[in-house]
C-alpha positions as CSV (number, residue, x, y, z in Angstrom):
1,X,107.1,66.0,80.6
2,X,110.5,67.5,80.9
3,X,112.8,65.8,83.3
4,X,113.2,68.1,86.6
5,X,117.1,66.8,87.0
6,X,117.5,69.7,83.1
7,X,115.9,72.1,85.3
8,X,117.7,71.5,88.1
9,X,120.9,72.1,86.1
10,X,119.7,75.5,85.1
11,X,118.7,75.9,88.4
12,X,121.9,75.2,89.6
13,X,123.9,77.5,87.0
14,X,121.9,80.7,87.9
15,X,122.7,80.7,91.4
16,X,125.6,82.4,90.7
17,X,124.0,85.3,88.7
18,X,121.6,87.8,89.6
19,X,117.8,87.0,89.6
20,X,115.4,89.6,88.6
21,X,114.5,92.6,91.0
22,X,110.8,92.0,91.2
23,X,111.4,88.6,92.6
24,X,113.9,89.7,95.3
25,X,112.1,92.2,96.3
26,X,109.4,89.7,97.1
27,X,111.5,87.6,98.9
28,X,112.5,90.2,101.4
29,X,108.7,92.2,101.5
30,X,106.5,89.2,100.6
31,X,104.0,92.6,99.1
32,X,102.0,91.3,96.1
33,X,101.0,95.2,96.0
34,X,105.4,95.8,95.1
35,X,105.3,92.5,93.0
36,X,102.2,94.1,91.2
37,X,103.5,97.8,90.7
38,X,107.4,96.7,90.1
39,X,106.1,94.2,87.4
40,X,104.1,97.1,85.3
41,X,107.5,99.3,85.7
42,X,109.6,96.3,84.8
43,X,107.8,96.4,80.9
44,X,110.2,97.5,78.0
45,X,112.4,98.4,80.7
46,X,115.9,97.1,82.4
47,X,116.1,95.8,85.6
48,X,118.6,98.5,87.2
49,X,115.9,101.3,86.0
50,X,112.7,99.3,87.3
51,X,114.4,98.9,90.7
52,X,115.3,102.3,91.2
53,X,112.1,103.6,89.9
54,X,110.1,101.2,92.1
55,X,112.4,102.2,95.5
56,X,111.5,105.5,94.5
57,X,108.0,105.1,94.2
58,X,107.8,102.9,96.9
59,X,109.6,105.5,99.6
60,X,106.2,107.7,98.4
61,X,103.5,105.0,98.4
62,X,103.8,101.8,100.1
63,X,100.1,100.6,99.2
64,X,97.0,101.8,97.0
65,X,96.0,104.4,99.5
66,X,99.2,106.0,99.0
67,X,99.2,105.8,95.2
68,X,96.0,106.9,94.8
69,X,97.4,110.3,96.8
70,X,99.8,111.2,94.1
71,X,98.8,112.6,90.8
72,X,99.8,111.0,87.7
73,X,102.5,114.0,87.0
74,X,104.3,113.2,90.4
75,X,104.3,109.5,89.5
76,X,106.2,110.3,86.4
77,X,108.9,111.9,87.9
78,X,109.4,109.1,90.4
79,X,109.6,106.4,87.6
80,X,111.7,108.1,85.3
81,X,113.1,106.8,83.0
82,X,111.2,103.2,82.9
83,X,109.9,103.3,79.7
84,X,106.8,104.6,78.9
85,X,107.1,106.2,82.0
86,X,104.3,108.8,81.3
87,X,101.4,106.0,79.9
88,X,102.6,103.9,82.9
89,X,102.2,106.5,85.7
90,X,98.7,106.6,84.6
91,X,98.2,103.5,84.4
92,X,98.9,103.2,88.0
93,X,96.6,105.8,89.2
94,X,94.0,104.4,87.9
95,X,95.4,100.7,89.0
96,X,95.6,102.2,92.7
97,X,91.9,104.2,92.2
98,X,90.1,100.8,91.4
99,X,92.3,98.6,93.7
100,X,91.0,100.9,96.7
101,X,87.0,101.0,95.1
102,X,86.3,97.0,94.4
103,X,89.0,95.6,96.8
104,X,89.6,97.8,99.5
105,X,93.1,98.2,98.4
106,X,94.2,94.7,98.1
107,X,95.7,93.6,94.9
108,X,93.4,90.6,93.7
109,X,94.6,87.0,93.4
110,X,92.5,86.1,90.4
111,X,93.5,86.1,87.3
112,X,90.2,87.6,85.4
113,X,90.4,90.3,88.2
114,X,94.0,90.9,87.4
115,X,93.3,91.5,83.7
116,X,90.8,94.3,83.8
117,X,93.3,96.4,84.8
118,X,94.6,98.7,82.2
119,X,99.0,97.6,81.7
120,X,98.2,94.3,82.9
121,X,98.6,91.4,81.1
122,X,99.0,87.8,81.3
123,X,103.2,88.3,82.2
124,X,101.9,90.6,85.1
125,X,99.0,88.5,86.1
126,X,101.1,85.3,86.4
127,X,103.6,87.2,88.2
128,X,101.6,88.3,90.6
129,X,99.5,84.9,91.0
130,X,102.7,82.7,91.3
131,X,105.1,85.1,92.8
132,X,102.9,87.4,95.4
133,X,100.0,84.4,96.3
134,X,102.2,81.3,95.9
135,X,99.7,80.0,93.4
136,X,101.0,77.9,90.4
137,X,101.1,80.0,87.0
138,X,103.8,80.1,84.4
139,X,104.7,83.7,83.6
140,X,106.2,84.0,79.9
141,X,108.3,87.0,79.0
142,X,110.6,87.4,76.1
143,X,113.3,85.2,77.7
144,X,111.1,82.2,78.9
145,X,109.4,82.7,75.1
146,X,112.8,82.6,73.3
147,X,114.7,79.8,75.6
148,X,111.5,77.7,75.7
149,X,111.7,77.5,71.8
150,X,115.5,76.9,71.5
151,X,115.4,74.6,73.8
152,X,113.0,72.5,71.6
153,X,110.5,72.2,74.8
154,X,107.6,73.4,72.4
155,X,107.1,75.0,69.3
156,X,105.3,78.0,69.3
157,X,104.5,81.7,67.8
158,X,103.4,83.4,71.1
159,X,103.6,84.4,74.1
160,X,100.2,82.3,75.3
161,X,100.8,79.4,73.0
162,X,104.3,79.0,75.0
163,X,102.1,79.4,78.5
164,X,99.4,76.8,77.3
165,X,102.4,74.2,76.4
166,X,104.2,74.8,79.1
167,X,101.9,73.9,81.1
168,X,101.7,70.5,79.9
169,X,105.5,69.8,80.0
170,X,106.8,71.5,83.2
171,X,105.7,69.6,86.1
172,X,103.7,71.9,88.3
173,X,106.1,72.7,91.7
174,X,108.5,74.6,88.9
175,X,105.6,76.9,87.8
176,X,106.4,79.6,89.9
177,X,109.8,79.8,89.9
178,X,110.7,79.1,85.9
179,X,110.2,82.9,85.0
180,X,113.2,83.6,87.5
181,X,115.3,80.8,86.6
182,X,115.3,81.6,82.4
183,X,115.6,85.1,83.0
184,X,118.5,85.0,84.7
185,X,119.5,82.2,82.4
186,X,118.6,84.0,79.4
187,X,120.2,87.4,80.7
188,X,123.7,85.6,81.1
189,X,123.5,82.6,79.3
190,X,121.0,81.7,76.3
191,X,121.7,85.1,75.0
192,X,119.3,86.2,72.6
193,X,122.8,86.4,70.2
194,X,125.5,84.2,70.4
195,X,124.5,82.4,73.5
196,X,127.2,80.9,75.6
197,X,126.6,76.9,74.6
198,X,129.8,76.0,75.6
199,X,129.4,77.2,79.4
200,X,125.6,76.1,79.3
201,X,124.8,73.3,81.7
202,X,122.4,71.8,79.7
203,X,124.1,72.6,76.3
204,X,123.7,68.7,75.7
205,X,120.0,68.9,76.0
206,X,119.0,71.8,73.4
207,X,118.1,71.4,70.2
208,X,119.7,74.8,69.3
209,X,116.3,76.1,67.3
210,X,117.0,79.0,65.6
211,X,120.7,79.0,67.4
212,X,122.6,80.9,64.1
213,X,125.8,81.5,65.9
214,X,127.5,80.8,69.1
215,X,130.1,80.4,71.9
């Protein structure tokens, strides 16, 4: 199990930087619907382009009703330039289409309902589990993937392997809120290149895996 006082040194390090949109957005709507829609926008994308796409979209369709108004062309030009903007918009026609026909609109909170939509995977689904319902799921992008390895917390290939592991190590009130935390570590910090060890709070505590050069 890893100790919650590393974690809490992380914690403590980010809350200088910013955290990702999706989750402050949430804090001040409390919309799985935004958390949902912002987090398909968000992939292969930054986080300045996924906010001002979503605020754009958002001004247009504040639910599934809305969204299922627009026609996939007019959803492209509101998220441009997230990337794969033009899959994506159709993706979330048809997201809004079968929201409204099995769940009256309402973004599910199960996971195996979350995954037969079309652009969601397990990142999403998690997102919108822990982040939008408050239900514990560990949600595993690139920089929780990467960080988790160098770290030395587990040892793994993928995405899901790291989720699995994770699972095991993390004690469960951290779930939720360890995507936000080792983004905005990862984004400023454990840099993909040359991370900044010497300003890292819990440079002490990492094993360095794969850590070829740094600062």
């Amino acid at each position: 199990m890893i100790d919650s006082d590393i974690l809490k040194l992380i914690e403590k390090q980010v809350k200088t930087f910013n955290i990702p949109w999706v989750t402050k957005d949430f804090h001040k709507h409390h919309n799985p619907f935004r958390v949902l829609v912002s987090c398909i926008l968000s992939l292969r994308t930054k986080d300045k382009v996924t906010q001002e796409a979503s605020l754009r979209l958002f001004k247009v369709a504040k639910n599934s009703f809305d969204l299922a108004k627009l026609k996939p062309k007019q959803i492209e030009k509101l998220i441009y330039p997230v990337g794969f903007y033009r899959k994506k918009a159709k993706n979330l026609h048809n997201l809004a289409i079968q929201l409204i026909k099995k769940y009256k609109g309402v973004v599910p909170n199960n996971e195996t309902c979350l995954l037969e939509f079309k652009g969601v995977g397990r990142k999403t689904a998690n997102l919108v589990l822990g982040l939008g319902y408050g239900i514990p799921s560990i949600c595993v992008d690139t920089h929780v993937h990467r960080i988790s390895n160098r770290l030395g917390w587990v040892e793994t290939k993928t995405p899901q392997s790291t989720e699995n592991n994770l699972k095991k190590i993390i004690p469960k009130n951290w779930w939720i809120k360890l995507n936000t935390l080792l983004v905005a570590f990862g984004q400023n910090i454990c840099l993909p290149v040359r991370p900044l060890c010497s300003k890292c709070y819990v440079n002490k505590y990492c094993k360095k895996i794969n850590v070829i050069s740094n600062r």
